[in-house]
C-alpha positions, 0 to 999 in steps of 0.5 A: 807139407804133409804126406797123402797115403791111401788106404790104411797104409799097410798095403805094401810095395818093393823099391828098387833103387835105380843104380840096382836096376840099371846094373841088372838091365845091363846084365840081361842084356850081356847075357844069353837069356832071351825070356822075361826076367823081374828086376826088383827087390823082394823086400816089402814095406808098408806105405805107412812105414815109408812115410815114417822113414822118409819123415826120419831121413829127412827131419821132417814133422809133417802130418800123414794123411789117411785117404780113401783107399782106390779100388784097383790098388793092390795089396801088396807088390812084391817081384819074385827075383829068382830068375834074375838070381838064377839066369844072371846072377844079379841081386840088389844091394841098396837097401830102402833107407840107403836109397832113400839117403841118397835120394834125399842127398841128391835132392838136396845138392840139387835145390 
């Protein structure tokens, strides 16, 4: 099946791999900070690289697809983690192709 990405496929995004997340929830609720706080990870790729590194992980050669870019999709996303950094002391530790790997994995035990 081949990969849909819209756009030209350099906007960018952040992925954070829910073991991470979960960690960090869990310490903002231990904590004694009462204000919002963003969970993530700051490091950006591009869709583009995305699909080329899932097509890696995963031996895959299927084509990708370019298509119209929607209006109200932004350019890049990218969550300033500094008060998670500094309130909790929390930072994520998987990376994107780890994640990936495990997703993969998963999926694959799976079906």
């Amino acid at each position: 099946e081949s990969f849909t990405v819209y756009g030209d496929g350099k906007q960018t995004r952040s992925f954070c791999y829910v073991s991470d997340l979960v960690k960090g929830i869990l310490k903002l609720m231990k904590s004694d900070c009462h204000e919002p706080v963003n969970l993530g990870n700051p490091v950006e790729k591009t869709i583009l690289a995305l699909a080329e590194k899932i097509k890696q992980i995963t031996g895959s050669d299927s084509e990708v697809i370019l298509k119209k870019l929607p209006l109200d999709d932004p350019k890049l996303r990218r969550p300033d983690i500094s008060k998670a950094k500094e309130k909790l002391g929390w930072i994520p530790e998987v990376s994107l192709d780890d994640g990936l790997k495990r997703t993969v994995e998963w999926f694959e035990n799976k079906l």
